[in-house]
N, C-alpha and C positions, 0 to 999 in steps of 0.2 A: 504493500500500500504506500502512496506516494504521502497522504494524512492520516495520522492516528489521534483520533481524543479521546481522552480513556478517565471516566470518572470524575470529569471536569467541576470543580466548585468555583464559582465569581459574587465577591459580593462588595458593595460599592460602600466601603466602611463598614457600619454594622448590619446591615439591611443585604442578605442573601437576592442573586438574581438567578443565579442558573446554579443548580445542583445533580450530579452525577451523569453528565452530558457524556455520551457516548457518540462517538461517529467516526467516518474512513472515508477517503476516497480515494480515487485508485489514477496514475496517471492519465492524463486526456480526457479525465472525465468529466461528467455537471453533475453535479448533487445540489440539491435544492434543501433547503431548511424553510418549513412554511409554519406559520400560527399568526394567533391577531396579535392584534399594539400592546406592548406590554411582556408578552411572551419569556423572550429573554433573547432574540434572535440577531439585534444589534450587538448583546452583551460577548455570545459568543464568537459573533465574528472578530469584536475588538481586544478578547483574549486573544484570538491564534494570532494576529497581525501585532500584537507587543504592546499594545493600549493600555489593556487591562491586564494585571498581575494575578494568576487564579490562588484562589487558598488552599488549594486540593486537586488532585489529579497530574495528568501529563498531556504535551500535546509533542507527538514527534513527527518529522519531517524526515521521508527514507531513514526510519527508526534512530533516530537523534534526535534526544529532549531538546526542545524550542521553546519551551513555553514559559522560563524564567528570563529568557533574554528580554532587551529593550528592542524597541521597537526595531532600530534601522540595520539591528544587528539580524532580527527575523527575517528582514528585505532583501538583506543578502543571501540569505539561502536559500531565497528563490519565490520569497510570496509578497504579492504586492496586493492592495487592497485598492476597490472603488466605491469612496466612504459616502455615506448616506448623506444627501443636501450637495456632494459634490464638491462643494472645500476650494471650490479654486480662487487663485489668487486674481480678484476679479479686474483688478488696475491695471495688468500685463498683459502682454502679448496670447492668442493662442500659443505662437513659436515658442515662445518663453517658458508658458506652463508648462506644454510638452516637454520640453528639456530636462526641465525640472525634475519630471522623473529617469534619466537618464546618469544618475551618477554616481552610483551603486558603483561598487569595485569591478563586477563580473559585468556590467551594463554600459561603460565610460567608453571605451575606446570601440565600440559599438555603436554609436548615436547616430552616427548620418545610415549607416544601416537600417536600424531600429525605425527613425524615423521615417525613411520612404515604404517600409512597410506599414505603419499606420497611416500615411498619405493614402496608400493602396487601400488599408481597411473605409477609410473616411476622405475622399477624395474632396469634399467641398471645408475639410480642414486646414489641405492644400492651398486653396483658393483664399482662405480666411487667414493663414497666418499670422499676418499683420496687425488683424483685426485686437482689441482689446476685449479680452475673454466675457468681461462683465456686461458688456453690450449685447451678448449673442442669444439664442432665442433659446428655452430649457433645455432641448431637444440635445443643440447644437452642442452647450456647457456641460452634456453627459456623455458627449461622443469626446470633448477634451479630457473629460475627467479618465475615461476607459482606455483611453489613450496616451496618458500620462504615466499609470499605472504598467500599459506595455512596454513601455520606455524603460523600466526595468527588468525588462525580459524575464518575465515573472514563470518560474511551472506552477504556478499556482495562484488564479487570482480570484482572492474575494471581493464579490461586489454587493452592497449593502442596497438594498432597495433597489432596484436601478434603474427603474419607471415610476419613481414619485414623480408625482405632481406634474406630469407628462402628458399629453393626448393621445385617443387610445390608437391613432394611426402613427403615431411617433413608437408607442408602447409595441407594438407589431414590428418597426423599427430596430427596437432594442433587441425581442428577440432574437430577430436572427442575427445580429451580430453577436448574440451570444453563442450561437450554433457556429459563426466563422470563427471566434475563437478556437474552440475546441478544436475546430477542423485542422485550425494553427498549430495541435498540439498541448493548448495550454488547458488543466484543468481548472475547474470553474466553479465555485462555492457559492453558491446562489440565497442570499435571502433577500426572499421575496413577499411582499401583500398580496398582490395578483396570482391567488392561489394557482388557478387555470392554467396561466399561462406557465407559471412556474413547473408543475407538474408534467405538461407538457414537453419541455424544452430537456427533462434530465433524465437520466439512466437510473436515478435512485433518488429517495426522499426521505425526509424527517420531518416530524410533526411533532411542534415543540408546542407546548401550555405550559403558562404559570415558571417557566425558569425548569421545566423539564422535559424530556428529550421523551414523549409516551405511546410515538407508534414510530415505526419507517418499514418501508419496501418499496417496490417496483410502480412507480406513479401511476402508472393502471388500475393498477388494485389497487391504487389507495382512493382512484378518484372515484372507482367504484365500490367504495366503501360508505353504506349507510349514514354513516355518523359523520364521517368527513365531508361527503356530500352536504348533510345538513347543515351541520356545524363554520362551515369554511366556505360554500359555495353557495349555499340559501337553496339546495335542491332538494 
């Protein structure tokens, strides 16, 4: 397995958020992590990227504990995140942010490479370079964000929501570039609101409530699973 979380505990001072999280994913793959607001789905992504410090468990990376490093120490061995709201430095350049992620040890003398491959993924990126990121349309500010993140030539990249607050032909959008990811090789740690679609797009799923990790299998069977149905898709 390319991730292993094994009995994960996170809690934000004294206040538990995620307890006994278990999960894996296997290289080139999408694993999807679905539940409502509140869940704990944020919390786990910001453990494995060096955010959050867990109080319990492991999190290994091609079975090498990762999960007490800092943050940019996690980045170098390979996992880069695309964090929730997008994060980017809205006064600079697209060109700029993109770089930005580019300077990773393994990632640096990579860059003009890296980059005309995210031109390839996002061609009206190309076009907009110049443009100052914080002008651009949401759509636009999440294809810099997922593309800043490849700038670290990530195996492994979490993206944290990655169709908030997005329209739902933008959101269709995202999709598939999360499918050419993979195609790229890179695998793909999905937490998602947009249950449907999420399930849709992965090879495997978790169903987190209340800060616990209480079903996963094969998105098929989960979407045709009474309760999840119910509970997550209003069917």
């Amino acid at each position: 397995m390319l991730l292993e979380v094994s009995h994960l505990d996170v809690a934000y001072g004294d206040a538990p958020a995620l307890w006994d999280a278990t999960l894996s994913i296997a290289a080139g793959q999408i694993v999807s992590v679905v539940g409502p607001n509140g869940a704990g789905k944020s919390t786990l992504i910001n453990a494995i990227a060096g955010v959050l410090r867990p109080t319990k468990g492991q999190i290994r990376l091609d079975g090498k504990e990762v999960g007490r490093l800092p943050g940019h120490r996690v980045c170098d061995h390979g996992i880069a995140v695309v964090p929730e709201g997008r994060r980017l430095f809205g006064h600079m350049s697209v060109l700029d942010n993109l770089e930005l992620g580019g300077y990773r040890a393994g990632a640096r003398g990579l860059r003009a490479d890296t980059l005309d491959q995210v031109f390839q993924l996002f061609p009206i990126l190309k076009d907009r370079r110049a443009q100052i990121a914080g002008s651009m349309s949401g759509g636009q500010q999440q294809m810099v964000a997922i593309g800043r993140a490849l700038m670290a030539r990530p195996r492994l990249l979490l993206m944290d929501e990655p169709s908030l607050g997005l329209s739902p032909a933008v959101v269709d959008d995202m999709f598939q570039i999360i499918r050419a990811i993979q195609q790229r090789g890179v695998a793909v740690l999905l937490v998602e609101q947009n249950i449907h679609q999420a399930l849709e797009v992965a090879q495997h799923a978790y169903v987190i409530e209340q800060g616990r990790i209480v079903t996963s299998g094969q998105p098929g069977v989960l979407l045709n699973n009474p309760r999840i149905r119910e509970a997550y898709l209003g069917i």
